[in-house]
C-alpha positions, 0 to 999 in steps of 0.5 A: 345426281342432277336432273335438268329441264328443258333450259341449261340454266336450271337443275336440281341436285341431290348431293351428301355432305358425308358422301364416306357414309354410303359405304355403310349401305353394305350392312344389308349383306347381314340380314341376306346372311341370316336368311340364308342360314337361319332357316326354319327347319319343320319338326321331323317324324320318322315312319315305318322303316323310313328311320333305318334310311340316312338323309342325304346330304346333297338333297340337304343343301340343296334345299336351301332357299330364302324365306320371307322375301318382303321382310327381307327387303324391308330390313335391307332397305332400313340399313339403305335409308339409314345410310343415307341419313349418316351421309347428310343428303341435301337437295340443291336447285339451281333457280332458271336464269330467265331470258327473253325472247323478241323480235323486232320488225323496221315499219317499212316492212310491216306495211309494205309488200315486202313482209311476205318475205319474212312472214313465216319466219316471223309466224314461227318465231310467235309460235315460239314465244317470241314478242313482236315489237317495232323497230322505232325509238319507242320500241313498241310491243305489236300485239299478235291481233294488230299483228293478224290485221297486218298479214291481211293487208294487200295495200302498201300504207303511205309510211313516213320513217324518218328513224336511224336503225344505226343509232338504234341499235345501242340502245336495243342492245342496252334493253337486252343484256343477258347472254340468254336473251334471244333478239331477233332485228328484221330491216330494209337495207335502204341507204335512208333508213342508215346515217352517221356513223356505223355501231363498231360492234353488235352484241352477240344475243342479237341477230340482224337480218337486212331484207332487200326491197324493190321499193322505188320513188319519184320526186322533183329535184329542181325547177329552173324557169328557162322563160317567164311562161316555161320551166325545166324540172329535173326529175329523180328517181332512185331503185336498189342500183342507182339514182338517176335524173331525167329532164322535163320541159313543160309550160309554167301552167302544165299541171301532170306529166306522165313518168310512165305507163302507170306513173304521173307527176301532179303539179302545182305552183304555190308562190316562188316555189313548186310543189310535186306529187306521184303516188304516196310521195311529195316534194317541193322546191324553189324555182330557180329564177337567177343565175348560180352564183360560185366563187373559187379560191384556190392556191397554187398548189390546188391549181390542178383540182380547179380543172376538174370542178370547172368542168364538173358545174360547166356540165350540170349547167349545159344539163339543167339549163341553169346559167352557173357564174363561175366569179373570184367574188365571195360577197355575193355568192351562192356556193364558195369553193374554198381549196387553200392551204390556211384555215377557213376565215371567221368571216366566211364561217359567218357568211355560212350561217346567212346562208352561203354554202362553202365547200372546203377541200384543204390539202392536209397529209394523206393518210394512206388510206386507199379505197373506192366509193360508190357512186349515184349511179351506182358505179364505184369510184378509186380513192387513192389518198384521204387526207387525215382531217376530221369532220365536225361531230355534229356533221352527216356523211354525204359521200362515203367510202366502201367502208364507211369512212366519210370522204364528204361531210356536211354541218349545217350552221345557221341556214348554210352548210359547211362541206368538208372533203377529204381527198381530191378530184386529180388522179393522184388523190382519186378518179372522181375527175377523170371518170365523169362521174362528178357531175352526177355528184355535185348536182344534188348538192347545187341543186338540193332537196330538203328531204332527198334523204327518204327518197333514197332507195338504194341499197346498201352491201350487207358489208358496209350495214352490219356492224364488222365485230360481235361484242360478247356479253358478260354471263350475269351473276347466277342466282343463288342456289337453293339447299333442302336437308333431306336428313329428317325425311330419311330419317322418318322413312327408315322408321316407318318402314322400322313399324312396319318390319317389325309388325309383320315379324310379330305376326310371322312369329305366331304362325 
């Protein structure tokens, strides 16, 4: 016999180490015998003519009925309890495997008008007993007053998230172990909020739930001096879709420009550099007052890719108006585009941490991999071959396919970057060239902005975010169960009932 409460990992048991022993509970069929047959016959006095009648045997037996009914019960429930004590019964509990019950919420969404889109689901998972933590390295417990003030809030708060909810996630999963803990994970599907390399799996006590964002941002990509009192800055702003860059030529004293109806972009001059501000965002870059300077070094069989980059940087300087020096010298420049077959030279991976950026593009075996990447503007791009390099562990992943794979890392090294691409931009390793989309690619990377990474608001498919496995958990060693005898509490209850049979037999015997 088991008696459960509200969990299935607690229950009580009532088993008999002697089991056979209950077949001895038949015995009650003695004392019913006696009451049948033993029954108190009153003394018989025959009257008048009444003794010359014979009784009838009919009415004889049927007037056969049971007397003292409770005194009955009381000897069939000796033999029971007594029974039972032969059969050894012992009371097991199973102690409750206790799990617990939280929720975890990504900031952008506690202090940004998207948090009506969860709130109920969130109300009803407190009500429940669920905890409320944020979504940060720290992993810290919101209590349900802090929560209160944030639903009253009708303002986004300026917020500044710098986490990685990728390489969160191990260790949310290491905090909750047990199969019967209930975790719930609430964030954005911003592109900014995920790096590096996506979790392989995630565990099955954890429910992850993407909520897409309307947000959108501004911010000022790169400033070009055209003339010693005019500048031409390149605007970008990036939605769920796509990023996009828009030009502006103003005078070096201009202070605002309108974006929109309802936004604008304050300037100001700080030395070499210009700082911009719109909203509850700033940025800030480095005039560029020089021509680009690019070096390309290219074997022969990397003839055809040169083409395509040629004309990719022909096209973001006629865009910016910055002047882009295509030169064999490396001594003096800016951006080297290494597309050999040897391996890169120790003296241009020293040239790197001065500053110098190198892109390398080796041709290596493909690797038969064929996929599509997703553009800035959104647009996806075929990939026909990626080669079977790999990039440095410390590297950060510019360019992805569909599926996560990096086709274009970055490491940085000293105050330069070493880029690392594994396919091409001729047709036969990708439509990169032939689509028109590599300008719009390498424009950020020519032109960089320290924290173009928070301005990313792109969305990500819900397919390339969630980890693609479920990692089943152990069940954790179940406590150990706890026995109670019961054989001295039948016991003493059958002779209880014992003093109590035979108080009312003695006095039944005197009536």
């Amino acid at each position: 016999m088991k008696l459960f409460n509200h969990s299935k990992f607690s229950y009580s048991t009532l088993t008999f180490l002697a089991p056979y022993w209950l077949f001895a509970a038949s015995g009650i069929l003695i004392p019913v015998a006696i009451h049948l047959w033993n029954k108190r016959q009153g003394k018989r006095v025959k009257v008048g003519s009444l003794r010359w009648l014979e009784p009838s045997a009919s009415k004889r037996w049927s007037s056969i009925k049971l007397n003292d009914v409770w005194l009955l019960l009381l000897r069939c429930l000796i033999l029971i309890l007594l029974a039972v004590a032969l059969a050894q019964p012992v009371w097991v509990h199973q102690p409750k495997v206790q799990g617990q019950k939280v929720v975890y919420v990504g900031p952008e969404l506690l202090y940004s008008s998207a948090r009506a889109s969860i709130q109920p689901t969130l109300d009803s998972l407190l009500q429940r007993g669920y905890t409320l933590h944020s979504y940060t390295s720290d992993f810290e417990k919101i209590p349900q007053e802090a929560w209160e003030q944030l639903k009253s809030r009708t303002q986004d708060s300026t917020l500044s998230n710098q986490s990685n909810y990728w390489s969160l996630l191990p260790a949310l999963a290491d905090k909750y172990k047990k199969p019967q803990d209930s975790v719930w994970l609430f964030t954005s599907d911003q592109q900014t909020f995920f790096a590096g390399a996506r979790p392989e799996a995630i565990p099955e006590n954890i429910r992850w739930i993407p909520v897409a964002t309307t947000t959108t941002a501004d911010w000022l990509q790169a400033a070009v001096q055209t003339s010693p009192d005019s500048l031409l800055l390149l605007i970008g702003q990036s939605t769920r879709e796509d990023v996009s860059y828009s030009r502006y030529r103003i005078k070096a004293s201009t202070q605002s420009i309108n974006l929109s109806e309802n936004q604008s972009l304050k300037l100001r001059l700080k030395g070499d550099s210009l700082l911009a501000s719109t909203g509850n965002t700033s940025s800030q870059v480095k005039i560029q007052a020089e021509p680009l300077q690019v070096a390309v070094l290219a074997s022969k069989s990397q003839q055809a890719e040169v083409k395509y980059l040629r004309a990719a940087l022909q096209a973001i300087s006629s865009y910016t108006s910055q002047p882009i020096n295509l030169k064999p010298d490396i001594t003096n420049a800016d951006w080297l585009f290494w597309l050999q077959e040897e391996e890169l030279p120790t003296s241009i991976k020293q040239a790197v941490s001065r500053g110098q950026n190198v892109w390398v593009q080796q041709r290596a075996k493909s690797s038969g991999l064929k996929a599509s990447m997703a553009t800035a503007a959104g647009n996806e791009v075929l990939v026909r071959q990626v080669s079977t390099g790999s990039s440095a562990a410390d590297a950060t992943a510019i360019w992805t396919t569909q599926a996560i794979d990096a086709l274009l890392s970055a490491q940085q090294i000293g105050s330069g970057r070493l880029y690392t691409f594994r396919s091409g931009f001729g047709p036969a390793w990708s439509e990169l060239g032939e689509s028109g989309q590599l300008p719009g690619l390498l424009l950020p990377l020519l032109f960089p902005q320290a924290e173009a990474a928070r301005y990313d608001m792109r969305a990500l498919d819900e397919q390339q975010l969630m980890p693609t496995a479920t990692a089943t958990l152990m069940k954790a060693a179940t406590p150990e169960a706890e026995h109670a005898p019961l054989l001295k509490w039948v016991v003493l209850a059958a002779f209880m009932l014992f003093l109590i049979e035979r108080f009312i037999a003695g006095r039944r015997s005197k009536v």
